[in-house]
C-alpha positions as CSV (number, residue, x, y, z in Angstrom):
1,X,113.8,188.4,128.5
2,X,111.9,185.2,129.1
3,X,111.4,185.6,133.1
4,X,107.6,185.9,132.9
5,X,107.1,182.6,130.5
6,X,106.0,179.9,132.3
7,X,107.3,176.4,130.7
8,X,105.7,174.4,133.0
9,X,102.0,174.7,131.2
10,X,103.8,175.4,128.0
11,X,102.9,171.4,127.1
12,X,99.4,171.7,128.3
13,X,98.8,174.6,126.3
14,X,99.5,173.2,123.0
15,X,97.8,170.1,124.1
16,X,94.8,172.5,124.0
17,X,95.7,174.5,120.9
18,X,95.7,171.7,119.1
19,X,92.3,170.0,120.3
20,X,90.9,173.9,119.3
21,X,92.4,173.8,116.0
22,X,91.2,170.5,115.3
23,X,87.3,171.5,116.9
24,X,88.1,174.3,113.8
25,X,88.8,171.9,111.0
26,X,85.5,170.1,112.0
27,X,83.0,173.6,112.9
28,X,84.7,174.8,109.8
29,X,83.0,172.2,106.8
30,X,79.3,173.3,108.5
31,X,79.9,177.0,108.0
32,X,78.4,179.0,104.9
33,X,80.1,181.6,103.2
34,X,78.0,182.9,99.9
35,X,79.4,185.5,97.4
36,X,77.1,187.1,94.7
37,X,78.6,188.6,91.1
38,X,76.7,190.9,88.8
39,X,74.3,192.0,90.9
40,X,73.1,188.5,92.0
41,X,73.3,187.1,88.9
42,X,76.0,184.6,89.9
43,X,75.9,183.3,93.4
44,X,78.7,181.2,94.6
45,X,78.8,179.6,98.1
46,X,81.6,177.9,100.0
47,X,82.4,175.6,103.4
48,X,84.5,176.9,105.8
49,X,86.9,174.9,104.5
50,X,87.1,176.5,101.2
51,X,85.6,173.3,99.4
52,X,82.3,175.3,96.8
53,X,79.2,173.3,97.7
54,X,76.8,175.5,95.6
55,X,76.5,177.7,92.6
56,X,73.5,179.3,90.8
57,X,73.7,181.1,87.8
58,X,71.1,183.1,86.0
59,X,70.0,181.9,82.6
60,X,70.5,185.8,81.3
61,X,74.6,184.8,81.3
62,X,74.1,181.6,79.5
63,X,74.5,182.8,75.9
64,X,77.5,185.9,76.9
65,X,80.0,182.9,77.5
66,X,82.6,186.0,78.0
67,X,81.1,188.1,80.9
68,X,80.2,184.6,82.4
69,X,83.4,183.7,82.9
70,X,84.5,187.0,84.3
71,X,81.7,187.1,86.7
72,X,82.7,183.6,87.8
73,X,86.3,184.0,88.4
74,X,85.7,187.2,90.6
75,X,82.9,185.4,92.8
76,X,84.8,182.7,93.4
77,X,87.6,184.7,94.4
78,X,85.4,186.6,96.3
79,X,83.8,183.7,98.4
80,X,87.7,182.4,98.8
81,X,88.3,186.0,100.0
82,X,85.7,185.0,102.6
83,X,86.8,181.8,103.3
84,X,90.4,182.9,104.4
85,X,88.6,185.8,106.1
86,X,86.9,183.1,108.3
87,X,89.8,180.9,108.9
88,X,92.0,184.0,110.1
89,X,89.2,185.3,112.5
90,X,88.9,181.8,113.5
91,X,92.6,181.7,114.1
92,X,92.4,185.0,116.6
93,X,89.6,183.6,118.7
94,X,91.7,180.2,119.8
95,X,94.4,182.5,120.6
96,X,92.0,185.2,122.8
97,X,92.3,182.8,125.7
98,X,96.0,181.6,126.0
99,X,98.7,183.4,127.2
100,X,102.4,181.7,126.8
101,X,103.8,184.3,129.3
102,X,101.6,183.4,132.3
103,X,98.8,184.8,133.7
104,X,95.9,185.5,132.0
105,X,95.5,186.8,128.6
C-alpha cells in the first residue's frame, strides 16, 4: 500500500510546503479582488486575505436604506466568494509540484 512513498524527503517536503504557504499569507494581502452589486452601483473590493480595503457606493442608494442593505450584503458575499475562490486556487498551485509518493508530480 505505501511501497512507492518515499519517507526519506517526507520532512523536506513540508519544510517547503510550509515556506509556500507562508509566501501565500504574504502574496495574498497585495492581491485585489473587487465585486460590483446593482449594476455597479455598489462596488466592494477585498485583499487576498479576505480583510475589505475599499467600498464605493452610488449616491442613487443613499435615501432606499432597504435595497442598500441588500445590495451590500450580497457584494460582500460575493467578493468573499472571491476571496475563498483565490485562496483554494492558491492552495492547488503549492501542491502542483510535490508529490508524497516519489517521483515527480
Amino acid at each position: 500500500m505505501f511501497e512507492g512513498l518515499d519517507l526519506k524527503n517526507m520532512g523536506k517536503m513540508m519544510e517547503q510546503m510550509q515556506e509556500k504557504a507562508t509566501q501565500m499569507q504574504e502574496q495574498s494581502k497585495s492581491v485585489q479582488l473587487t465585486a460590483k452589486g446593482g449594476g455597479g452601483m455598489i462596488e466592494v473590493t477585498a485583499n487576498g486575505a479576505g480583510e475589505i480595503i475599499d467600498m464605493t457606493i452610488d449616491d442613487a442608494l443613499l435615501s432606499d436604506k432597504a435595497s442598500l442593505q441588500l445590495l451590500l450584503i450580497s457584494t460582500v458575499n460575493d467578493v468573499c466568494k472571491m476571496v475563498e475562490d483565490n485562496k483554494k486556487s492558491q492552495a492547488m498551485g503549492m501542491f502542483g509540484g510535490m508529490n508524497p509518493f516519489g517521483g515527480n508530480a
